[in-house]
VOPAGU-2260 file (C-alpha; in pm, 1 decimal, decimal comma):
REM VOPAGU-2260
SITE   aa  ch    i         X         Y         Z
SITE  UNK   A    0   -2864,9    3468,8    3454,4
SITE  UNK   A    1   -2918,3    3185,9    3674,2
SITE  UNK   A    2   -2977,5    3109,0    4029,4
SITE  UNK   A    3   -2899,3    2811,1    4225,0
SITE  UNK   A    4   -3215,6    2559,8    4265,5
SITE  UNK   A    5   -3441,9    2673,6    4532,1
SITE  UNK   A    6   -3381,4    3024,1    4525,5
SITE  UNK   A    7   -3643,2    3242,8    4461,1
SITE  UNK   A    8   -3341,1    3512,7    4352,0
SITE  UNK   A    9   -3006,0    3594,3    4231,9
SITE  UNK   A   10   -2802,6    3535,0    4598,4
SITE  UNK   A   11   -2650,1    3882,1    4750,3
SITE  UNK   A   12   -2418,8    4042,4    4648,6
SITE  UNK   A   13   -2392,2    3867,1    4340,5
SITE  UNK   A   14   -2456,4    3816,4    3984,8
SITE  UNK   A   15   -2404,4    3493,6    3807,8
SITE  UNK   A   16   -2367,8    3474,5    3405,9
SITE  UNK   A   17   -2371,2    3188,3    3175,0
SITE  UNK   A   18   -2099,4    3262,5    2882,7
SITE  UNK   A   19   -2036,6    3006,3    2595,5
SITE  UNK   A   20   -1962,6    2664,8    2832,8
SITE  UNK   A   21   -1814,8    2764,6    3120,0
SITE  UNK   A   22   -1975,4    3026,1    3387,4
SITE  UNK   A   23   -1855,4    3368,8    3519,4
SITE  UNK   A   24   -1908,0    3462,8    3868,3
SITE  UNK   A   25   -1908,3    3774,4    3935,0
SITE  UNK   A   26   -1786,1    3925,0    4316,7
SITE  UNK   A   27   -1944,7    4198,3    4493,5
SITE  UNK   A   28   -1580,9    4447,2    4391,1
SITE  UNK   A   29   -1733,5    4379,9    4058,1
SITE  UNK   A   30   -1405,8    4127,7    3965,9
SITE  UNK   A   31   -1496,7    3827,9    3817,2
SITE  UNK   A   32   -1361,7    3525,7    4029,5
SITE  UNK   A   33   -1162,0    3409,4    3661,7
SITE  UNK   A   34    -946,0    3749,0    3663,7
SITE  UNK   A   35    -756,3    3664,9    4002,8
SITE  UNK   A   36    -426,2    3549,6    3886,1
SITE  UNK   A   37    -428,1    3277,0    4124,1
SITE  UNK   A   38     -77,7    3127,2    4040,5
SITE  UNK   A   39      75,6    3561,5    4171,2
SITE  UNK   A   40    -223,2    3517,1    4471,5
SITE  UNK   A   41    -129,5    3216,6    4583,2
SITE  UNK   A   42     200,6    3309,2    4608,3
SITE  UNK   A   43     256,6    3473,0    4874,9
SITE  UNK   A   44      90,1    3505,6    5276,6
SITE  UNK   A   45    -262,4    3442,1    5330,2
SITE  UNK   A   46    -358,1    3431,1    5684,7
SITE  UNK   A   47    -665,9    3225,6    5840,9
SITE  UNK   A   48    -831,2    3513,8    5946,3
SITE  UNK   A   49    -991,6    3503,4    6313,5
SITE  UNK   A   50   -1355,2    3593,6    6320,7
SITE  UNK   A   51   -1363,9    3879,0    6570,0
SITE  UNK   A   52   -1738,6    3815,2    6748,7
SITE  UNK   A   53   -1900,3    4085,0    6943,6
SITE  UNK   A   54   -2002,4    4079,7    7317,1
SITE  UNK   A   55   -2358,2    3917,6    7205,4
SITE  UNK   A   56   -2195,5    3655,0    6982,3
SITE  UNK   A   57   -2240,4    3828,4    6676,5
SITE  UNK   A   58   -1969,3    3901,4    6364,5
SITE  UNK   A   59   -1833,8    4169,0    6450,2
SITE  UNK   A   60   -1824,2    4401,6    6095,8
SITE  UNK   A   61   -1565,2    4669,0    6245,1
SITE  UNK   A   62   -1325,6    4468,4    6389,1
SITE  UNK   A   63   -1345,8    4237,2    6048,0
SITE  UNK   A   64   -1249,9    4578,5    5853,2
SITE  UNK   A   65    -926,0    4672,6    6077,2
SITE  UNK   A   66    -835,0    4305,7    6085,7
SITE  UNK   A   67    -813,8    4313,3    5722,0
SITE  UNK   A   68    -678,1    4632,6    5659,7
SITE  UNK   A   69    -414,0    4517,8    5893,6
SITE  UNK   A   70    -312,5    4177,3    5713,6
SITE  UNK   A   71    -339,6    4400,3    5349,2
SITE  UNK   A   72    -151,3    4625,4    5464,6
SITE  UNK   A   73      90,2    4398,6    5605,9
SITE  UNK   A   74     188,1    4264,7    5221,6
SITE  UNK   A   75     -53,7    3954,7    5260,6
SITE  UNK   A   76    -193,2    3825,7    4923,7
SITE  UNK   A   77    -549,4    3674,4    4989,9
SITE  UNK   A   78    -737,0    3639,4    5330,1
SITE  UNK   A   79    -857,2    3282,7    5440,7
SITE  UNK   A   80   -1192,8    3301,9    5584,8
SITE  UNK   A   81   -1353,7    3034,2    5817,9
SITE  UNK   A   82   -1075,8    2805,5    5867,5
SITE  UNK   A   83    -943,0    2676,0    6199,3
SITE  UNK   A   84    -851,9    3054,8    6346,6
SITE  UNK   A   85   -1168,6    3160,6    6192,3
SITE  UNK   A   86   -1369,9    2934,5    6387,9
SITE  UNK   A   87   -1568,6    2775,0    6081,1
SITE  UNK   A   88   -1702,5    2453,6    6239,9
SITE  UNK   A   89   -1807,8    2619,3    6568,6
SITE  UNK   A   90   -2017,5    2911,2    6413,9
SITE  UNK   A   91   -2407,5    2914,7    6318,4
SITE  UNK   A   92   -2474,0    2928,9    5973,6
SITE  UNK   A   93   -2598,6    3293,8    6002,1
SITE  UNK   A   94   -2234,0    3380,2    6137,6
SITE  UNK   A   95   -2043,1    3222,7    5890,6
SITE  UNK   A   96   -2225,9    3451,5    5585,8
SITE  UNK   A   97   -2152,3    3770,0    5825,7
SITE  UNK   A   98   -1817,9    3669,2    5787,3
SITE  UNK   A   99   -1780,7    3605,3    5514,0
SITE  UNK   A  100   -1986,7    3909,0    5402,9
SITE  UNK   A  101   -1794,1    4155,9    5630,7
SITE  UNK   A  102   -1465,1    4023,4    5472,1
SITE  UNK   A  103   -1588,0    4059,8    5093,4
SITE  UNK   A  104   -1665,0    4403,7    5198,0
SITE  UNK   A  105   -1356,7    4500,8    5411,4
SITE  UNK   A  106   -1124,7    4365,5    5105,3
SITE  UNK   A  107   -1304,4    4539,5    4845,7
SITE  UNK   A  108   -1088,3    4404,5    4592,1
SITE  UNK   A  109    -752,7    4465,9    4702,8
SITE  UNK   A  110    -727,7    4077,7    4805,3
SITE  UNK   A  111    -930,8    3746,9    4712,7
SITE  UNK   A  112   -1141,2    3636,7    4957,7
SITE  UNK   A  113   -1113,4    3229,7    5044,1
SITE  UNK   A  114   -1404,7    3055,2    5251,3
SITE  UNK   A  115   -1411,0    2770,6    5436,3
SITE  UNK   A  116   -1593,3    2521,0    5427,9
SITE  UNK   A  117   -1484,2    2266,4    5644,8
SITE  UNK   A  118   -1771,7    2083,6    5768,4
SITE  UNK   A  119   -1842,0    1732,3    5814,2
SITE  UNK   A  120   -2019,1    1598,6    5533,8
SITE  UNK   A  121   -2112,1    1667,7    5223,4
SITE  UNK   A  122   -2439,7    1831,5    5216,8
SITE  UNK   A  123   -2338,5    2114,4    5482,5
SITE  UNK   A  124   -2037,3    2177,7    5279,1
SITE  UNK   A  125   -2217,1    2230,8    4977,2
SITE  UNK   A  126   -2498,5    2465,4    5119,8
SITE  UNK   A  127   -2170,6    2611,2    5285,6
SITE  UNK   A  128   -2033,5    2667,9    4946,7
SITE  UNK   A  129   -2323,0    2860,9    4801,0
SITE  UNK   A  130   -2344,7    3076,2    5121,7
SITE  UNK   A  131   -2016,3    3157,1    5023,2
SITE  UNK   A  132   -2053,5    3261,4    4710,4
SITE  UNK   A  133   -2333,5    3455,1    4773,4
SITE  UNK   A  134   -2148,9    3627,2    5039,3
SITE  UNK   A  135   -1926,1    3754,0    4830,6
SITE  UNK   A  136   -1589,8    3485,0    4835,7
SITE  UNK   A  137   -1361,0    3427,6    4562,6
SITE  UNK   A  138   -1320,7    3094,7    4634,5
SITE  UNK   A  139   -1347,1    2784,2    4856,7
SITE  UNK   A  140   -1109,3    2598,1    5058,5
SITE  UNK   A  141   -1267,0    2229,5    5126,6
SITE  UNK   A  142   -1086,4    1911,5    5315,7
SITE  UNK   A  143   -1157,7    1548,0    5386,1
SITE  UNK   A  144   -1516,7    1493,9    5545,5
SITE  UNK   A  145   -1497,8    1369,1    5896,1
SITE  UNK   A  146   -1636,1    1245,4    6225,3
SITE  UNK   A  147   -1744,3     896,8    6034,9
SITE  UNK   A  148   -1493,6     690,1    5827,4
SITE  UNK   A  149   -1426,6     802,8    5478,7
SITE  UNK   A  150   -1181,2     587,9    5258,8
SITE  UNK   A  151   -1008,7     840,5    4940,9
SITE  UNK   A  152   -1296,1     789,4    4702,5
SITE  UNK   A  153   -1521,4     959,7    4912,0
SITE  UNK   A  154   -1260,5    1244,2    4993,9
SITE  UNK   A  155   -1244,2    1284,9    4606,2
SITE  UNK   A  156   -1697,9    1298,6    4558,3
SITE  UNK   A  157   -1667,4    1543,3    4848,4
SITE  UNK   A  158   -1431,9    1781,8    4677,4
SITE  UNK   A  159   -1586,3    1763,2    4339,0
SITE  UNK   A  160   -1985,8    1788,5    4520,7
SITE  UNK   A  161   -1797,6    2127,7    4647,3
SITE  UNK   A  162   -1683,3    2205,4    4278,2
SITE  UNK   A  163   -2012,5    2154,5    4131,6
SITE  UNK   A  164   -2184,7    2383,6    4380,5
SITE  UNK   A  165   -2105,5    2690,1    4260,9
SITE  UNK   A  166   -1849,9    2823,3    3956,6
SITE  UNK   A  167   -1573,2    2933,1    4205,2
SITE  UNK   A  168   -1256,0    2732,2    4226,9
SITE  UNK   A  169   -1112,1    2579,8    4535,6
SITE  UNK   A  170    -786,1    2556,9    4774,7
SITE  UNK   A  171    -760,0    2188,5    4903,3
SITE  UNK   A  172    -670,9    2210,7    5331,5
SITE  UNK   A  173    -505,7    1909,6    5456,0
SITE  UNK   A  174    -558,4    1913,3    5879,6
SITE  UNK   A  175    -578,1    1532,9    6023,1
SITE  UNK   A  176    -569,5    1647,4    6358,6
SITE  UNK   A  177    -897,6    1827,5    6303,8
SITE  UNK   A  178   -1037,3    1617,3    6021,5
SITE  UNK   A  179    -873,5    1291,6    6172,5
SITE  UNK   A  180    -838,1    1181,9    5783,9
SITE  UNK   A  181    -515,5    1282,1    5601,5
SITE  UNK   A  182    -543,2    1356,3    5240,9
SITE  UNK   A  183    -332,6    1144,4    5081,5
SITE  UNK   A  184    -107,5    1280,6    4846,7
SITE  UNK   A  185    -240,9    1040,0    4520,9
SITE  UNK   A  186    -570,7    1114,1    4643,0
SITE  UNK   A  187    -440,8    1529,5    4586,7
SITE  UNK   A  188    -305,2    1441,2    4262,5
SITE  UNK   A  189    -609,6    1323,5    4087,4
SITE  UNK   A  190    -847,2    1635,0    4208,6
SITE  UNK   A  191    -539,2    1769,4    4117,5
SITE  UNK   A  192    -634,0    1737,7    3736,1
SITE  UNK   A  193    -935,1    1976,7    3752,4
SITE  UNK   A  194    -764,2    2316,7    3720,5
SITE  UNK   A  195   -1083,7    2455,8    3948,3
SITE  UNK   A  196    -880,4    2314,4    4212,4
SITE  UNK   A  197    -596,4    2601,7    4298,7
SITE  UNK   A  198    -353,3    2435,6    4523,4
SITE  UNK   A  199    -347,2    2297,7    4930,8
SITE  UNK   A  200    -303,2    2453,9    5236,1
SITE  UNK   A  201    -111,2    2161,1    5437,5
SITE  UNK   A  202     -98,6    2171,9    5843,0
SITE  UNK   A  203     -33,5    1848,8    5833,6
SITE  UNK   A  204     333,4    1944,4    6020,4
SITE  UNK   A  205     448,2    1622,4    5841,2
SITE  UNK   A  206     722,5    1779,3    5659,6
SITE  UNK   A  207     771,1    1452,1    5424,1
SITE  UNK   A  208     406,7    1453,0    5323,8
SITE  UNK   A  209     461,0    1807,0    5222,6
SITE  UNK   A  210     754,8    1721,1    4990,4
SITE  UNK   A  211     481,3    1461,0    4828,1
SITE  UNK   A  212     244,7    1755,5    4748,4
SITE  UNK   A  213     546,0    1923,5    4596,0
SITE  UNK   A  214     580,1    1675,1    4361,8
SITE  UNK   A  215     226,2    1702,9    4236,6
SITE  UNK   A  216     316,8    2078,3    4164,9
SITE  UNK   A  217     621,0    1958,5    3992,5
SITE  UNK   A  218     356,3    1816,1    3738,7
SITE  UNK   A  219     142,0    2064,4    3720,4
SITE  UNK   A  220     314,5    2403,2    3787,9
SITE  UNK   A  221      45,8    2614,0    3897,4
SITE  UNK   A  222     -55,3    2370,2    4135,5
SITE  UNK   A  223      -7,2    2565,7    4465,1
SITE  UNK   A  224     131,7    2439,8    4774,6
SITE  UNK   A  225      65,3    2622,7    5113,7
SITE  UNK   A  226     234,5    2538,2    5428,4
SITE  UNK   A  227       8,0    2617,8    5740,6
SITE  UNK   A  228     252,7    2485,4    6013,4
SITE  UNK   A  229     447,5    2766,5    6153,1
SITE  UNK   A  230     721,3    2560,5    6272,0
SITE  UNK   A  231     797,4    2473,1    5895,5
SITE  UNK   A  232     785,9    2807,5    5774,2
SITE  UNK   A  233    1152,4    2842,5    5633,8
SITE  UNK   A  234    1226,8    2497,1    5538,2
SITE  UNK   A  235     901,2    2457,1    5350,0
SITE  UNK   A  236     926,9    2781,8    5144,7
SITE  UNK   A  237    1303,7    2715,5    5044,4
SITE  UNK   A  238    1232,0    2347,1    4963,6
SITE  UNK   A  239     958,4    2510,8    4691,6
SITE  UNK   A  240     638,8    2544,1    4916,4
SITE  UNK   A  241     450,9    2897,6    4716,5
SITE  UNK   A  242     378,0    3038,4    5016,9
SITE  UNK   A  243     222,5    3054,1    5403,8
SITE  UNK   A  244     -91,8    2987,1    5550,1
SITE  UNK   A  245     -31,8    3114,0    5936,9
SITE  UNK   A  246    -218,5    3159,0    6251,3
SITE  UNK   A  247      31,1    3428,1    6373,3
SITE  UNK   A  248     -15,6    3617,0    6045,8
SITE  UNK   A  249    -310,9    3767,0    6212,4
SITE  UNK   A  250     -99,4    3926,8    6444,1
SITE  UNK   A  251     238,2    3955,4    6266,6
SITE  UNK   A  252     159,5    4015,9    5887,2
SITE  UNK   A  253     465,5    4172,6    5762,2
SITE  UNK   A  254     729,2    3934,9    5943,1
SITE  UNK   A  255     581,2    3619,4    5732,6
SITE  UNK   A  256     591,6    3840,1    5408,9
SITE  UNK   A  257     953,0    3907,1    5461,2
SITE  UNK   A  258     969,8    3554,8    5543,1
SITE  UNK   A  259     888,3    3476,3    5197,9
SITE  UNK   A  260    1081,5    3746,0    4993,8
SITE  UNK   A  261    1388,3    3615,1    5132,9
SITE  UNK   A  262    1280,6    3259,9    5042,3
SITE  UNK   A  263    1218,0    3394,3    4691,7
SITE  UNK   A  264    1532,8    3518,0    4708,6
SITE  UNK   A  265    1712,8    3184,5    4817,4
SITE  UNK   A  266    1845,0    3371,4    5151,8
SITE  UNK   A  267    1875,1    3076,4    5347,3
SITE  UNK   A  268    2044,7    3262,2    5642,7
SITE  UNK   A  269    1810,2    3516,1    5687,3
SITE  UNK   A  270    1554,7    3270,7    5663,2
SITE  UNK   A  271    1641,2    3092,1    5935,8
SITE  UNK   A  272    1656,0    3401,6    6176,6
SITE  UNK   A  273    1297,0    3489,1    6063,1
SITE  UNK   A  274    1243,1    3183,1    6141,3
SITE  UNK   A  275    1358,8    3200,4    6491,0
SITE  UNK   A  276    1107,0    3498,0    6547,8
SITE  UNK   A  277     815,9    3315,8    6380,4
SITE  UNK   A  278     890,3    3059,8    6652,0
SITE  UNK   A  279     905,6    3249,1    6916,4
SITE  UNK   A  280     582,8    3466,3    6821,0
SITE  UNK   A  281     429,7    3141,0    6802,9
SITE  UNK   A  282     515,8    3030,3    7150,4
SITE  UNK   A  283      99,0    3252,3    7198,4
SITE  UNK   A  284     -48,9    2926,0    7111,1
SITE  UNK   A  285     102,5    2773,0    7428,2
SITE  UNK   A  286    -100,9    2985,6    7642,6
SITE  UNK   A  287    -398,3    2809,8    7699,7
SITE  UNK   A  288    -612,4    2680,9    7426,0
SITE  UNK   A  289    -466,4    2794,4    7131,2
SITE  UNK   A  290    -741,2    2967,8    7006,9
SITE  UNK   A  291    -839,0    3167,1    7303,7
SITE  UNK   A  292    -469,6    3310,9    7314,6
SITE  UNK   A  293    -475,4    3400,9    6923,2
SITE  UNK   A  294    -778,9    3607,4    6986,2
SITE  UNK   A  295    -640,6    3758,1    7321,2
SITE  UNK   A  296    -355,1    3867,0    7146,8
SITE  UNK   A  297    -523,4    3986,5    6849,4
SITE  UNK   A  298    -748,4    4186,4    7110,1
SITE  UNK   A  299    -381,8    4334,7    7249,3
SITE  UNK   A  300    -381,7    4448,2    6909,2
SITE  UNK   A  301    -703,6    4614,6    6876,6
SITE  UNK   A  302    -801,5    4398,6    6660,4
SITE  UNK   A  303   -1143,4    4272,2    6842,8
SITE  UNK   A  304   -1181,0    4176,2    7140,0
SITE  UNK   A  305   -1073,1    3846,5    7241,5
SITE  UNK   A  306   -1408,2    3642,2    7262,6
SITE  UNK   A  307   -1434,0    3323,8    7111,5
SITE  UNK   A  308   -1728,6    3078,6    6992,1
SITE  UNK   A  309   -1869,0    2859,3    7301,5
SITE  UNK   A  310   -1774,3    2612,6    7433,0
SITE  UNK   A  311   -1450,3    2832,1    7425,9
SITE  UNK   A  312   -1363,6    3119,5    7723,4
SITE  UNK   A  313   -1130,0    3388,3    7693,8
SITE  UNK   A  314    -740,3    3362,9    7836,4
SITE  UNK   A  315    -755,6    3390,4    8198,2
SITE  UNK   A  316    -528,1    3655,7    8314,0
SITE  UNK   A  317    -211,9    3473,5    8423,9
SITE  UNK   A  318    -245,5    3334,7    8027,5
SITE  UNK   A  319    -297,9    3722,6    7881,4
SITE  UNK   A  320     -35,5    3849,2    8084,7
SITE  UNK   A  321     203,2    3603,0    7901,5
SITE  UNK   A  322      33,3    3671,7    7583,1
SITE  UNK   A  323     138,2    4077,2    7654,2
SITE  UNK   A  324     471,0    4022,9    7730,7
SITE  UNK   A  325     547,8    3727,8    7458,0
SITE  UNK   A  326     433,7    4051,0    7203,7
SITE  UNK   A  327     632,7    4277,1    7401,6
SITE  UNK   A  328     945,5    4049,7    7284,1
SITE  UNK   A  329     826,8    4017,3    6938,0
SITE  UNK   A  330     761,8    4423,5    6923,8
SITE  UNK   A  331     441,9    4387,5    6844,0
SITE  UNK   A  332     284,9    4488,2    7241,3
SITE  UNK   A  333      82,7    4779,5    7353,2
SITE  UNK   A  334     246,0    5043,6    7157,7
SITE  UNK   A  335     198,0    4880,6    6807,0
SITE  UNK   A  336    -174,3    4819,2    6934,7
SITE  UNK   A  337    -198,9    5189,5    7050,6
SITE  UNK   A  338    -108,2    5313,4    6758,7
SITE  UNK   A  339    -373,0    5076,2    6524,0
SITE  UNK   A  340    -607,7    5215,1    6745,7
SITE  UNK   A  341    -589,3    5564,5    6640,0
């Protein structure tokens, strides 16, 4: 055994092995992170995961488990932890292990857990990492540092500080409009090479810097590539995107998972009429901030209830009652959230 320096113990929920040359980690379900097919898991839905928060503030363990039974149970293949609908930069430290904790625990290992850690430098990241791991995650996802200037090279030391934190692998996440630094697609390509790095979530919505991270899967196959941009849902998956990363997979798991079986199947008609009710489900985010009407609408659903991390409010009521009736029209209102909460 060994722990990570500073710790006076092995971290919870955990046991960590050193085989041969390369380390095991070993997940509270008792799966060892290596035994995820990642190339079948990554194929597939995996929905940034809101982090339902009690009235106090506090992760809210309950609503975690019905959110994720909901998304499994939905066909989703991994759950996303601590991204932007998960609220990662806004929450304490303390809340971002009950998170990812709860989740670990709610999944049990019928789906890989994937945590965030998308914070601005490199030393929160890393500590972020570990708390991760210790929390029970199957891997990391990790982006470009921001708030200061960083030029490629240091995108690349951040990732690989993240890498050498802990023995999980990672998911690259490619958000300028959060990050305000786009990872370039070379830049991709090199980390690329270390096959601890599992693929990219891209929310870019830049639909031509998407078919650039294609091509690095076209030279290494089981390089994944993730769209996160609703909007691009069809003509990223039949243009040979692996799979979906989306908001409104929280509330609408099953509708993105048929989204992708007839993309697997080539079916570009009946993609594009999914695609026409991914849009319109996604018309939610126009009500108000964005996040505030994800979590009202998740709350419609039962699935916690609708606060987010400060500075943030809830929807005011003219935006809920638009939030109701745009899930009325995608048949996903009161009745489905009735009927979750029995």
């Amino acid at each position: 055994r060994f722990f990570e320096p500073n710790m006076r113990g092995p971290p919870p929920g955990r046991a960590y092995i050193r085989a041969a040359a390369e380390a095991t980690l070993l997940c509270s379900s008792g799966m060892s992170a290596r035994e995820w097919n990642w190339e079948r898991q990554l194929h597939g839905i995996v929905p940034p995961l809101i982090s339902p928060l009690d009235d106090g503030g506090a992760p809210d363990a309950g609503a975690m488990a019905a959110l994720v039974d909901h998304v499994i149970g939905g066909g989703c293949s991994g759950l996303f932890m601590l991204g932007g609908c998960g609220e990662g930069a806004w929450l304490t430290s303390a809340q971002r292990g009950a998170v990812v904790r709860a989740a670990a625990r709610a999944a049990a290992g019928r789906a890989p857990v994937l945590a965030g850690v998308m914070l601005p430098a490199t030393g929160p990241a890393v500590e972020a990492a570990r708390q991760a791991a210790g929390e029970g995650a199957d891997a990391l996802v990790v982006g470009s540092p921001y708030y200061f200037g960083v030029e490629p090279a240091a995108q690349e030391r951040h990732v690989e500080a993240v890498l050498a934190a802990t023995p999980l692998p990672a998911l690259l996440y490619n958000i300028p409009q959060c990050t305000h630094h786009v990872l370039p697609a070379d830049t991709v390509a090199r980390l690329a090479r270390d096959p601890r790095v599992l693929g990219i979530k891209d929310s870019a919505g830049d639909f031509e810097a998407f078919q650039k991270l294609l091509a690095v899967k076209r030279e290494r196959p089981p390089f994944r590539v993730l769209q996160g941009h609703e909007a691009l849902a069809a003509a990223s998956l039949l243009q040979g995107g692996d799979g979906m990363v989306p908001g409104m997979a929280n509330l609408a798991p099953a509708l993105f998972v048929e989204l992708q079986a007839a993309a697997d199947r080539g079916a570009a008609a009946e993609c594009a009429a999914l695609q026409q009710r991914v849009t319109a489900v996604a018309r939610i985010y126009q009500q108000g901030p964005w996040l505030s009407a994800l979590k009202a609408a998740c709350a419609m659903l039962g699935l916690g209830n609708g606060r987010p991390a400060p500075p943030l409010a809830p929807a005011a009521p003219a935006a809920r009652e638009a939030i109701a009736a745009l899930l009325d029209e995608a048949g996903l209102g009161a009745a489905a959230g009735a009927t979750r909460a029995r």
